[in-house]
Biopython code that builds the backbone (N, CA, C, O; Angstrom):
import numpy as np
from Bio.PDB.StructureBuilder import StructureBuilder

atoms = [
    (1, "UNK", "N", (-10.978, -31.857, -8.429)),
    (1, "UNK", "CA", (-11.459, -30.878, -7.465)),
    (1, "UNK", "C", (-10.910, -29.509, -7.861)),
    (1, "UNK", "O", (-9.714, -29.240, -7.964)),
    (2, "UNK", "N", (-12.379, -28.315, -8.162)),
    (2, "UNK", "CA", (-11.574, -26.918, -8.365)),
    (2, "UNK", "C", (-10.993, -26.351, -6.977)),
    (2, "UNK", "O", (-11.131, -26.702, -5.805)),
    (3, "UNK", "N", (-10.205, -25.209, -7.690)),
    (3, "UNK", "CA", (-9.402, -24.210, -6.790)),
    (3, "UNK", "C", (-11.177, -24.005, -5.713)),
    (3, "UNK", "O", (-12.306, -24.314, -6.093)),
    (4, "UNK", "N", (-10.735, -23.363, -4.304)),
    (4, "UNK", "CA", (-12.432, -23.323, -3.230)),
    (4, "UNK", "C", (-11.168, -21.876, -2.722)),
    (4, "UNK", "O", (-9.940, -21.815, -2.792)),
    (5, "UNK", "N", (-12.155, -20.957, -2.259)),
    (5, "UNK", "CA", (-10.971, -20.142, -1.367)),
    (5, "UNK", "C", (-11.524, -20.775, 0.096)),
    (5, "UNK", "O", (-12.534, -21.368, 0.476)),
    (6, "UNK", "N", (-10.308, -20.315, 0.668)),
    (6, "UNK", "CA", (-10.142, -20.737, 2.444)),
    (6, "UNK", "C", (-10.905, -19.299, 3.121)),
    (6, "UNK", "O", (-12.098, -19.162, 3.393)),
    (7, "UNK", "N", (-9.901, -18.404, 3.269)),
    (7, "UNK", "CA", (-10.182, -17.376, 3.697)),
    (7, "UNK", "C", (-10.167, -16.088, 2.709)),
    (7, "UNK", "O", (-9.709, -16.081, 1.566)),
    (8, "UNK", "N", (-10.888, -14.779, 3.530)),
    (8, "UNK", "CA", (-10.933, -13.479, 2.961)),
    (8, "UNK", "C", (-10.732, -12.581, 4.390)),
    (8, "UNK", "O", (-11.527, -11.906, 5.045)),
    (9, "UNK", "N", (-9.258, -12.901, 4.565)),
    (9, "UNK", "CA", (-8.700, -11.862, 5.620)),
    (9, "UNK", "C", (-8.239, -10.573, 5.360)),
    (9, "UNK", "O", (-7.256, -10.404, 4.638)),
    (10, "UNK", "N", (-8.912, -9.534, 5.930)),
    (10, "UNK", "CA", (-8.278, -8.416, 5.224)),
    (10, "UNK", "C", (-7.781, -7.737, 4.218)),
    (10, "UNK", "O", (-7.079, -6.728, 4.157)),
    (11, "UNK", "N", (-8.439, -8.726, 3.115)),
    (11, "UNK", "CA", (-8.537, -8.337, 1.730)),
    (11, "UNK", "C", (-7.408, -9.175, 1.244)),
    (11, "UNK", "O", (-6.876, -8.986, 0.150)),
    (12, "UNK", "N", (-7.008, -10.226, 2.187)),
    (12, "UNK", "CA", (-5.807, -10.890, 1.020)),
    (12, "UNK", "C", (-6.822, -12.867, 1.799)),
    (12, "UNK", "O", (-7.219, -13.399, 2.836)),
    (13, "UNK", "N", (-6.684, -13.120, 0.105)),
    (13, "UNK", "CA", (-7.727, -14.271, -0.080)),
    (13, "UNK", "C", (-6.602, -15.144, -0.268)),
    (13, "UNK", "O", (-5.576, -14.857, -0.885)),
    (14, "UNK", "N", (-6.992, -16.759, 0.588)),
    (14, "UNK", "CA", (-6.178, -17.896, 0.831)),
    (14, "UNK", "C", (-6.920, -18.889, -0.301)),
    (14, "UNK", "O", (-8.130, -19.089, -0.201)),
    (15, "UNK", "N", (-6.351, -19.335, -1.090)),
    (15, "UNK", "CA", (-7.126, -20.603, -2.014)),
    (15, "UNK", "C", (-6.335, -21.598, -1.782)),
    (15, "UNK", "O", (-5.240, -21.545, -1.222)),
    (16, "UNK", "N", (-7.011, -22.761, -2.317)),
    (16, "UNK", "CA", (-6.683, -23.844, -1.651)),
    (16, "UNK", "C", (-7.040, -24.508, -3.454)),
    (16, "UNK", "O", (-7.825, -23.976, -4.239)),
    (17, "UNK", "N", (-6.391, -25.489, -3.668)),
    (17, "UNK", "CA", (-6.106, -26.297, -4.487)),
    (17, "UNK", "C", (-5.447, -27.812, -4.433)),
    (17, "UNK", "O", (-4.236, -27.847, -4.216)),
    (18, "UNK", "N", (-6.084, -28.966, -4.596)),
    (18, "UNK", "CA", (-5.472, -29.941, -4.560)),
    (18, "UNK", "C", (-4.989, -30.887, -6.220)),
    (18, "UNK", "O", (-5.882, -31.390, -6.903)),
    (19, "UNK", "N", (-3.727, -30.968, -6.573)),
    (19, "UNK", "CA", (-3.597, -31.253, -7.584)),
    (19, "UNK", "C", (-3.555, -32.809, -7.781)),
    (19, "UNK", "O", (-2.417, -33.246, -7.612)),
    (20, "UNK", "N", (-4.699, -33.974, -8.162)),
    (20, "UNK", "CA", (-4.246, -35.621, -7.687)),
    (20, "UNK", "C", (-3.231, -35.680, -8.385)),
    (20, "UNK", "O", (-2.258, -36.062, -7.736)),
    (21, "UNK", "N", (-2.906, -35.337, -10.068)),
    (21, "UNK", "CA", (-2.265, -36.396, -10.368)),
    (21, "UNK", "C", (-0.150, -35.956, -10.091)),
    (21, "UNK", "O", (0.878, -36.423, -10.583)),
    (22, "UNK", "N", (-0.416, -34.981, -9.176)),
    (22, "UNK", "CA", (0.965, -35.082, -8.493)),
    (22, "UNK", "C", (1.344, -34.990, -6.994)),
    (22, "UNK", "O", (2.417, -34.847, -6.408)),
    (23, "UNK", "N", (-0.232, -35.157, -6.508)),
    (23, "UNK", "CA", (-0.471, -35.538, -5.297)),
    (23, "UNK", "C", (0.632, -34.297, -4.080)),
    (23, "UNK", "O", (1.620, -34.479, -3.369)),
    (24, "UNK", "N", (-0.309, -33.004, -4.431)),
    (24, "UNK", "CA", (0.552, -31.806, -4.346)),
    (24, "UNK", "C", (-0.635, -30.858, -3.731)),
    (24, "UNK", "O", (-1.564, -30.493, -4.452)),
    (25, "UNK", "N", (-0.556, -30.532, -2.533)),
    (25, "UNK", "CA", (-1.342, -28.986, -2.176)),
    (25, "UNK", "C", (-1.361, -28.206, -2.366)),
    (25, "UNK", "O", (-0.197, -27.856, -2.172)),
    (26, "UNK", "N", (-2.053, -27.127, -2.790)),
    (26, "UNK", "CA", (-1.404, -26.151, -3.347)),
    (26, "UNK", "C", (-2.085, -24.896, -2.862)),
    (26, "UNK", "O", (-3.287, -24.657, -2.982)),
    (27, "UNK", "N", (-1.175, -24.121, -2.299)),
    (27, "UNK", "CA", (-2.640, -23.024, -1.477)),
    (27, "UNK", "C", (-1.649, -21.960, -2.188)),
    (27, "UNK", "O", (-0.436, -22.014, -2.388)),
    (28, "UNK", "N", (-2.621, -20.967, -2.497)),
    (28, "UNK", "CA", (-2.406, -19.528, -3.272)),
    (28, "UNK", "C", (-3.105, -18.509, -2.526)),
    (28, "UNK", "O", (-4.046, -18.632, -1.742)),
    (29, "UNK", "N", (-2.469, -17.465, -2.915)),
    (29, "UNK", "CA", (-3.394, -16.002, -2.297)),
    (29, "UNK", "C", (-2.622, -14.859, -3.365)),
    (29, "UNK", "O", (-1.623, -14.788, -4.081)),
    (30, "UNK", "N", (-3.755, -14.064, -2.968)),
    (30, "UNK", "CA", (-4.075, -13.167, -4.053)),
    (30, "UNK", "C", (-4.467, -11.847, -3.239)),
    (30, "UNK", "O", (-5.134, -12.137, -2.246)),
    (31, "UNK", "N", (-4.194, -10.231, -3.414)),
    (31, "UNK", "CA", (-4.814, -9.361, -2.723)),
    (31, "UNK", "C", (-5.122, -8.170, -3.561)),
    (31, "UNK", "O", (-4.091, -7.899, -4.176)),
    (32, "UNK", "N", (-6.132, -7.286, -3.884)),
    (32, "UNK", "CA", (-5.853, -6.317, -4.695)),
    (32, "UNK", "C", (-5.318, -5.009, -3.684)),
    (32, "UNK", "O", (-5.897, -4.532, -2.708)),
    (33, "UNK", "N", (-3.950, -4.606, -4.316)),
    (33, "UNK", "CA", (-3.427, -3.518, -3.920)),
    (33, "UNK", "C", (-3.532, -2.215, -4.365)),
    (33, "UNK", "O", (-2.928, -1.297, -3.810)),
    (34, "UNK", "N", (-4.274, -2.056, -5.355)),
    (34, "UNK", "CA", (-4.657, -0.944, -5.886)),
    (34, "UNK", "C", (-4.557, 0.550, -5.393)),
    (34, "UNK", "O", (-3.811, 1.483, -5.689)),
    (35, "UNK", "N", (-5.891, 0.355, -4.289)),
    (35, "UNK", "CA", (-6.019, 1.441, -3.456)),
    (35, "UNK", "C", (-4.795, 1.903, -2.662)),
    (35, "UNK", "O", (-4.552, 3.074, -2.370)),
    (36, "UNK", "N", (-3.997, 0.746, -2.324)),
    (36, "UNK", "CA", (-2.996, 1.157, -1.157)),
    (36, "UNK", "C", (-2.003, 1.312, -2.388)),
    (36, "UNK", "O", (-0.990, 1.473, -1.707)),
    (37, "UNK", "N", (-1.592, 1.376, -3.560)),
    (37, "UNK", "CA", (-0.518, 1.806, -3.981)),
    (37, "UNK", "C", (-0.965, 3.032, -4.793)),
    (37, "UNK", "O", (-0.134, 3.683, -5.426)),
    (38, "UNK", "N", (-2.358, 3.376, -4.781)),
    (38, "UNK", "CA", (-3.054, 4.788, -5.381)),
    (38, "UNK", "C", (-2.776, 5.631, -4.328)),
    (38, "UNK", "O", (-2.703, 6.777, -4.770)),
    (39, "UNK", "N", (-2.559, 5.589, -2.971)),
    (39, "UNK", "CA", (-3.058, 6.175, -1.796)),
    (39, "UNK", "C", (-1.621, 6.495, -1.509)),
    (39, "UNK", "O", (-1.313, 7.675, -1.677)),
    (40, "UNK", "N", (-0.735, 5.719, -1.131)),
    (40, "UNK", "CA", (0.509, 6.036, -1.755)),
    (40, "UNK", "C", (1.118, 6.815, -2.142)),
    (40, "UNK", "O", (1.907, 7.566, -1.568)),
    (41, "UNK", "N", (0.691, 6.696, -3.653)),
    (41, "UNK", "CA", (1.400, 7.084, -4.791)),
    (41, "UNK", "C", (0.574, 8.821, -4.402)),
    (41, "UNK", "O", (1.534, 9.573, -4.237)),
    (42, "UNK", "N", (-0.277, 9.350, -4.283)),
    (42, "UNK", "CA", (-0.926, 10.264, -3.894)),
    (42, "UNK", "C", (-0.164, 10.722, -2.594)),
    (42, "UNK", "O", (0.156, 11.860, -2.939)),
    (43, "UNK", "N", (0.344, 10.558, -1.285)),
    (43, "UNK", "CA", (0.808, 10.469, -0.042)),
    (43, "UNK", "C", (2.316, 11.078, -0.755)),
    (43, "UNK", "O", (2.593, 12.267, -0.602)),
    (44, "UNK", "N", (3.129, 10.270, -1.440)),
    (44, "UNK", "CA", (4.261, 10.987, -2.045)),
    (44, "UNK", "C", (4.231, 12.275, -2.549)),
    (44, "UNK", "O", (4.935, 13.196, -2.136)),
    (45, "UNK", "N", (3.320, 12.346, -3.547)),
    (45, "UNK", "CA", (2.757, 13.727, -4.211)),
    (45, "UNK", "C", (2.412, 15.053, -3.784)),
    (45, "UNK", "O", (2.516, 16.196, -4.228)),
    (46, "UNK", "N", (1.744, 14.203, -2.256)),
    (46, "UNK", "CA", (1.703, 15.580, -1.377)),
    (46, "UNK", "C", (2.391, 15.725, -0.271)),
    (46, "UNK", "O", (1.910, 16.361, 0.668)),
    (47, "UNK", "N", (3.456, 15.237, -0.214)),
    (47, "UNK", "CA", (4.407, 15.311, 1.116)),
    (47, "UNK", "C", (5.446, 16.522, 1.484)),
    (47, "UNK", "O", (6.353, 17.117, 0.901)),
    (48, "UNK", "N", (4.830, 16.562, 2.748)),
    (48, "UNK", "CA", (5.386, 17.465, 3.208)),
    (48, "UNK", "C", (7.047, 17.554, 3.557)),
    (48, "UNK", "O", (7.443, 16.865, 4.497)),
    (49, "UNK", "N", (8.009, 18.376, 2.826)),
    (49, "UNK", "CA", (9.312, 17.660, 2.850)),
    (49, "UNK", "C", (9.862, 18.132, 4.373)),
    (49, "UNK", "O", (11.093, 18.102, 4.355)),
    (50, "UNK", "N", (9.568, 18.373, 5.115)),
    (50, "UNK", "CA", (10.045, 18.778, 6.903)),
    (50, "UNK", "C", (9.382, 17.551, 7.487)),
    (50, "UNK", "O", (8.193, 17.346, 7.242)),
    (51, "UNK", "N", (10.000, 16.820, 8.155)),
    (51, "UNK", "CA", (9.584, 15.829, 8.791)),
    (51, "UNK", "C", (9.360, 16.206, 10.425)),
    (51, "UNK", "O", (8.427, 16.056, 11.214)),
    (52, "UNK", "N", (10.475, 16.671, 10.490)),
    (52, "UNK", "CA", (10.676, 17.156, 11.958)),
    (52, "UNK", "C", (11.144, 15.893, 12.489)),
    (52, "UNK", "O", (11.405, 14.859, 11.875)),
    (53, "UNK", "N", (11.225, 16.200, 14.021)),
    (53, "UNK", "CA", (11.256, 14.554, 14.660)),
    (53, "UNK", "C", (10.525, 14.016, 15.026)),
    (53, "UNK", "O", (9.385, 14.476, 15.085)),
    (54, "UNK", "N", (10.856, 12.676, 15.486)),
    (54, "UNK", "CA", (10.043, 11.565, 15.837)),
    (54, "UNK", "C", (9.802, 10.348, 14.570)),
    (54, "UNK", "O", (10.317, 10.155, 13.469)),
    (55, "UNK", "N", (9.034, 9.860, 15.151)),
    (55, "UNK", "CA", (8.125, 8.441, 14.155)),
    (55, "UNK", "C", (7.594, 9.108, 12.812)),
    (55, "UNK", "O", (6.822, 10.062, 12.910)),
    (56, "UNK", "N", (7.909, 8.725, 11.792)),
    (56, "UNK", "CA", (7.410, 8.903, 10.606)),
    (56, "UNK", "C", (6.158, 7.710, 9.878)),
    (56, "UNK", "O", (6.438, 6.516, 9.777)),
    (57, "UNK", "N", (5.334, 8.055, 9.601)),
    (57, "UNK", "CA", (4.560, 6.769, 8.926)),
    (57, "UNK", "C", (5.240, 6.733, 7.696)),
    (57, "UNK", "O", (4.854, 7.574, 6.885)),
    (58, "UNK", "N", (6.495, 5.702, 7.202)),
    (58, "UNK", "CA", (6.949, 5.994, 6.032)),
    (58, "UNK", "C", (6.294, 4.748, 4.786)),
    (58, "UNK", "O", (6.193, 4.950, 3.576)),
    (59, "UNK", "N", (6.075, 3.996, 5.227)),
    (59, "UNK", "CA", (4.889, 3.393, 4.101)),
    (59, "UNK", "C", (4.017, 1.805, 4.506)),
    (59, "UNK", "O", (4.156, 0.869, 5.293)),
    (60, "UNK", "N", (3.071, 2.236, 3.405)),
    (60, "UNK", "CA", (2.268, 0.654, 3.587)),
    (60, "UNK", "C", (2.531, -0.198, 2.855)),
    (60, "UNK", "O", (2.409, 0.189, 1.693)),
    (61, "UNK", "N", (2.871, -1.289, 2.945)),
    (61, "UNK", "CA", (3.017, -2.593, 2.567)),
    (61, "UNK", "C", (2.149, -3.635, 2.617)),
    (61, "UNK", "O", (2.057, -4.367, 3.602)),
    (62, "UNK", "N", (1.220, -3.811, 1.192)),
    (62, "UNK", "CA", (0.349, -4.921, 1.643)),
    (62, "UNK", "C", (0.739, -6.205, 1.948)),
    (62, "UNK", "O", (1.824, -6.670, 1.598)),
    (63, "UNK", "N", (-0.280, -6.938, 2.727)),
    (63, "UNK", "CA", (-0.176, -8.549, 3.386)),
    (63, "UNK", "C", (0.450, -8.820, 2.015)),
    (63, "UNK", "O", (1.662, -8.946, 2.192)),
    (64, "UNK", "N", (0.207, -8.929, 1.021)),
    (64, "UNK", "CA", (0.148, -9.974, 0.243)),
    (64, "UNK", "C", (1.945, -9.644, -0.338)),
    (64, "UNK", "O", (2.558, -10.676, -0.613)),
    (65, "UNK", "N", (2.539, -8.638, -0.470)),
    (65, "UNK", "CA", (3.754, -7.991, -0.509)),
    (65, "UNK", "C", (4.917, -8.427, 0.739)),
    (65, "UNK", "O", (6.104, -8.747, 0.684)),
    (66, "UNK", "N", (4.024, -8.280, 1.767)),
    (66, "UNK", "CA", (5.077, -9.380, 2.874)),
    (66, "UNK", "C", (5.349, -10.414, 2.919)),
    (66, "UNK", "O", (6.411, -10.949, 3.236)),
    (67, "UNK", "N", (3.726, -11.106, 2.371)),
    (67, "UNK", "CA", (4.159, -12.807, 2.092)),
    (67, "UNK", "C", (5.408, -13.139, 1.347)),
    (67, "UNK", "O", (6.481, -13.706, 1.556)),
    (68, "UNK", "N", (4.487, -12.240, -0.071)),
    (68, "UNK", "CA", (6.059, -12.434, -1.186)),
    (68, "UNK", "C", (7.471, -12.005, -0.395)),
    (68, "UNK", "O", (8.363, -12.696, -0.886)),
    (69, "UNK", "N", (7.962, -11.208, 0.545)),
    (69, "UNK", "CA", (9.156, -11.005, 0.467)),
    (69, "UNK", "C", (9.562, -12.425, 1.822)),
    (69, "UNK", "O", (10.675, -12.815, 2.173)),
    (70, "UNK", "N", (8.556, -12.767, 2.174)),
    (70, "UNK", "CA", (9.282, -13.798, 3.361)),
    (70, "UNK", "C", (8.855, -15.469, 2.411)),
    (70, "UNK", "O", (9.301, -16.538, 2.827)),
    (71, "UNK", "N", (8.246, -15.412, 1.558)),
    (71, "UNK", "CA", (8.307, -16.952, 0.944)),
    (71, "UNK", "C", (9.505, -16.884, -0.107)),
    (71, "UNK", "O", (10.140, -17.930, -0.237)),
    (72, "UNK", "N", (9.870, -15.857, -0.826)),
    (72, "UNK", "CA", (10.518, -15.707, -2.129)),
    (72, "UNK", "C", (11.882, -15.150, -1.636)),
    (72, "UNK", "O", (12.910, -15.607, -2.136)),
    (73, "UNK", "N", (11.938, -14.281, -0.775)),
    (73, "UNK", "CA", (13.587, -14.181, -0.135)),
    (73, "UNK", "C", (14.262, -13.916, 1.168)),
    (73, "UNK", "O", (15.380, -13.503, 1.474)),
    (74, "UNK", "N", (12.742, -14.458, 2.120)),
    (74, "UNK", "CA", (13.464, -14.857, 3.549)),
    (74, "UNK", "C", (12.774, -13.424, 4.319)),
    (74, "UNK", "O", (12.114, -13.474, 5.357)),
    (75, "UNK", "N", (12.996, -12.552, 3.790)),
    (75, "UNK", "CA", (12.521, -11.009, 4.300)),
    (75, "UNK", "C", (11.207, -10.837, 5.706)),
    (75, "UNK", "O", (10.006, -10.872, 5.439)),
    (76, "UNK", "N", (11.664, -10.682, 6.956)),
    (76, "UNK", "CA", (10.754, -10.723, 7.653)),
    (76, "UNK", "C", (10.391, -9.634, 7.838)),
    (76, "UNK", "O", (11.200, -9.027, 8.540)),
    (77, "UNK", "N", (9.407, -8.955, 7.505)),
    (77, "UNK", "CA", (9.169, -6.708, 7.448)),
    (77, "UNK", "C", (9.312, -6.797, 8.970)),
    (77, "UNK", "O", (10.244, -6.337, 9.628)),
    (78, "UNK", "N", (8.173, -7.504, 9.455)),
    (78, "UNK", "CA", (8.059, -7.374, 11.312)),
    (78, "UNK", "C", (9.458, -7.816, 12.031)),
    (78, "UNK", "O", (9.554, -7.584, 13.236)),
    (79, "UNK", "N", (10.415, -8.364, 11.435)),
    (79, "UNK", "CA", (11.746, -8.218, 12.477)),
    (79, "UNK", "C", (12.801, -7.238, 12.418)),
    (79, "UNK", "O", (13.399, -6.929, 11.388)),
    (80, "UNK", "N", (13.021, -6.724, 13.657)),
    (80, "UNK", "CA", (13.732, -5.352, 13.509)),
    (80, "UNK", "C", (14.976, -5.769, 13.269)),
    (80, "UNK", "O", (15.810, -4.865, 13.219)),
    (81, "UNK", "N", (15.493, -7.243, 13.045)),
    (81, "UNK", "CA", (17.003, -7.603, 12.603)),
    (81, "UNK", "C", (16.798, -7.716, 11.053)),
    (81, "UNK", "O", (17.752, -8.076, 10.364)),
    (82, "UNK", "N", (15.473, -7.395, 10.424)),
    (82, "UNK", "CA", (15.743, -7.430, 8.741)),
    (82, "UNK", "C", (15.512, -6.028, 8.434)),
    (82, "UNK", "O", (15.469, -5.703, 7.247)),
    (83, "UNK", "N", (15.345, -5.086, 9.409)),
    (83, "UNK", "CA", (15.343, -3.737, 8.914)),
    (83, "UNK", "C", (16.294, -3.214, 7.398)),
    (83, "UNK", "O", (15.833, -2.768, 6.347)),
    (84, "UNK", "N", (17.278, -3.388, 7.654)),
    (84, "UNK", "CA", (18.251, -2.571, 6.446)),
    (84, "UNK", "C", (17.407, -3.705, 4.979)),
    (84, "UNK", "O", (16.836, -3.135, 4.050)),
    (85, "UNK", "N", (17.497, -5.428, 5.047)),
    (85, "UNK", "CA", (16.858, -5.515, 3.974)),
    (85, "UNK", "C", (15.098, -4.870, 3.578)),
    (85, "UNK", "O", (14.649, -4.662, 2.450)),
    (86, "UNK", "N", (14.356, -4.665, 4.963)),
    (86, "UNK", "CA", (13.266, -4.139, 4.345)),
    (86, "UNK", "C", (13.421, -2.486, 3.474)),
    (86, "UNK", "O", (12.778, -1.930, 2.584)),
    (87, "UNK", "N", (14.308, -2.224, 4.079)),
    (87, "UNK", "CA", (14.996, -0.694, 3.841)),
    (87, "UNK", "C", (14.928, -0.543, 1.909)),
    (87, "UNK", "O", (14.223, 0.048, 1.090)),
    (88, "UNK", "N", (16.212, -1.543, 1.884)),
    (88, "UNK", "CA", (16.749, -1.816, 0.539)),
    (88, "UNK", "C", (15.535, -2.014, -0.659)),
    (88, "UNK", "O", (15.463, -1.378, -1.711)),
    (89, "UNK", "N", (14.370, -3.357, -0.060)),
    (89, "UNK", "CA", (13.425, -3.492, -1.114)),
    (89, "UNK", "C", (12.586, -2.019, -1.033)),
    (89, "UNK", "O", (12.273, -1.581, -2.140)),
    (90, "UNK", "N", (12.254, -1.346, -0.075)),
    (90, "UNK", "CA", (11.605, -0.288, -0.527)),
    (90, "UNK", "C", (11.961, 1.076, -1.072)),
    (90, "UNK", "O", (11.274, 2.041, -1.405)),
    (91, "UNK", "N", (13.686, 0.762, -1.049)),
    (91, "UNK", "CA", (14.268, 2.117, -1.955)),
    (91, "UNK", "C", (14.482, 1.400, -3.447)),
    (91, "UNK", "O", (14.860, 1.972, -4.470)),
    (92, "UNK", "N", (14.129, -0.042, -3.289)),
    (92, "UNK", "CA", (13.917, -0.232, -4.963)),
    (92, "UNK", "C", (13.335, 0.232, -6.138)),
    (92, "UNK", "O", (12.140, 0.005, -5.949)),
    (93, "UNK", "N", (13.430, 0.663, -7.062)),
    (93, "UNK", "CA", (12.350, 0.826, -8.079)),
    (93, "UNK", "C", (11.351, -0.184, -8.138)),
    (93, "UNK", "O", (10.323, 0.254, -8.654)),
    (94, "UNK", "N", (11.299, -1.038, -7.894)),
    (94, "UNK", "CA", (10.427, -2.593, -8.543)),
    (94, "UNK", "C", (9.091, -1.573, -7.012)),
    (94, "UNK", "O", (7.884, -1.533, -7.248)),
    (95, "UNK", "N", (9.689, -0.899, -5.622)),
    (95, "UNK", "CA", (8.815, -1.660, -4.376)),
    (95, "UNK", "C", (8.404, -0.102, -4.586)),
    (95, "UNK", "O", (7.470, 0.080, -3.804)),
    (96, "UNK", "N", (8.740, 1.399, -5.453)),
    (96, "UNK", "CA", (8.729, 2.257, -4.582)),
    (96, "UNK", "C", (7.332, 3.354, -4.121)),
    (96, "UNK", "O", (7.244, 4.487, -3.649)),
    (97, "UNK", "N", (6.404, 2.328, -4.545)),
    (97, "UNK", "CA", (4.917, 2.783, -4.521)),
    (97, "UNK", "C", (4.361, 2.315, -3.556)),
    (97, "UNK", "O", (3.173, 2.492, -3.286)),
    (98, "UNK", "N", (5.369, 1.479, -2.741)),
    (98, "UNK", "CA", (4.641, 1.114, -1.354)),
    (98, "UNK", "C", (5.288, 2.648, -0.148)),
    (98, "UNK", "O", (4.822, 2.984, 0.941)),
    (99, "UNK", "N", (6.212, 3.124, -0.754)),
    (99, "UNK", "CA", (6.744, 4.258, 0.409)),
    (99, "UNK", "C", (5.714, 5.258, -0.311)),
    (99, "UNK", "O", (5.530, 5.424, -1.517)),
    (100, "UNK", "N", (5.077, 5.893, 0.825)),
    (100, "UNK", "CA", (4.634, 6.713, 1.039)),
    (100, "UNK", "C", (5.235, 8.304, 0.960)),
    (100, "UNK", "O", (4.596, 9.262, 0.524)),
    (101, "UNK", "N", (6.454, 8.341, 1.426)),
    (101, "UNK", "CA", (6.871, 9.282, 1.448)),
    (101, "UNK", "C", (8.392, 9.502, 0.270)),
    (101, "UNK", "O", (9.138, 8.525, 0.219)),
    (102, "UNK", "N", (8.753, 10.669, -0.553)),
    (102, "UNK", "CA", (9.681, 10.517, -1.343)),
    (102, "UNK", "C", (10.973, 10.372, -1.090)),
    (102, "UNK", "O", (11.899, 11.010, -1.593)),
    (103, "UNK", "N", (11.038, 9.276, -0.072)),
    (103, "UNK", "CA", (12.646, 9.214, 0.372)),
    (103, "UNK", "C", (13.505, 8.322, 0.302)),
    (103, "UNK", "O", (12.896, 7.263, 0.151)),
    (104, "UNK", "N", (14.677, 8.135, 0.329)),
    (104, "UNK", "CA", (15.500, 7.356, 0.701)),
    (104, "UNK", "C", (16.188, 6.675, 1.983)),
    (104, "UNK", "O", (17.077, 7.105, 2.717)),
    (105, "UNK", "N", (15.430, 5.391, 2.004)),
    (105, "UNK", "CA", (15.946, 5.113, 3.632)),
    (105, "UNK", "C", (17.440, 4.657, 4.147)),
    (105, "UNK", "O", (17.929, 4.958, 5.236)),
    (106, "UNK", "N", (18.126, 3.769, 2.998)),
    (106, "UNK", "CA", (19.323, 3.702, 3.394)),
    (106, "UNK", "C", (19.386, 2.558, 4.134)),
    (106, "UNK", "O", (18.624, 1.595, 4.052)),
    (107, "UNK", "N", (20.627, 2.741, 5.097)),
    (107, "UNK", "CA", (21.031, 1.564, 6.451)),
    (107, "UNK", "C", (21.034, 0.223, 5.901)),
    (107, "UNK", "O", (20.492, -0.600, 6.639)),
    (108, "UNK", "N", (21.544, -0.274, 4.687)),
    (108, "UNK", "CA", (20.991, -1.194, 4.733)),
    (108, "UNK", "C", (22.656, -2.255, 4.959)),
    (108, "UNK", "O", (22.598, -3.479, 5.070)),
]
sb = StructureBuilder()
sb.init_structure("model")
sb.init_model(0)
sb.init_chain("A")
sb.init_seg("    ")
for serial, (resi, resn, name, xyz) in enumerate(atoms, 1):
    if name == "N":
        sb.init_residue(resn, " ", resi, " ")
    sb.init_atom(name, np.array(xyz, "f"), 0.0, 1.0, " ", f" {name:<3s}", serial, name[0])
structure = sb.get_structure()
């Protein structure tokens, strides 16, 4: 039986795979991030360095970027008790095209 996809939620696609001869499920997903790390990467470029106060939109993170950080190292973005680690992966070099803005968040 080939790979079938499940879903096409919001641009991040669920596949489904059954492997017999190790009698193993295997569901994958896949999302293209392109646009949101072009859009981004553009959003940095033109940022305005006065923030002022309040709420900042400081970046997007695709679905498929959250999965990876909560299957691969626990990382929940949506809980405000993993704040300082979401902090940390996005002042990474590896993450820093998901911040929007050219900063350093810290707290971690």
């Amino acid at each position: 039986m080939g790979e079938r996809l499940l879903s096409n939620d919001d641009g991040l696609k669920t596949f489904y795979n059954y492997d017999e001869s190790n009698d193993t499920t295997i569901i994958r997903y896949e999302q293209d991030v392109e646009g949101i790390l072009n859009a981004n990467k553009h959003d940095q470029n033109h940022a305005d360095r006065k923030m002022g106060d309040g709420l900042v939109h400081v970046a997007r993170v695709p679905t498929a970027i959250q999965l990876e950080w909560y299957v691969n190292l626990g990382v929940r973005m949506w809980d405000k008790n993993h704040r300082g680690k979401v902090n940390r992966l996005l002042d990474s070099p590896e993450y820093k095209y998901l911040k929007r803005l050219p900063i350093m968040l810290g707290n971690y």
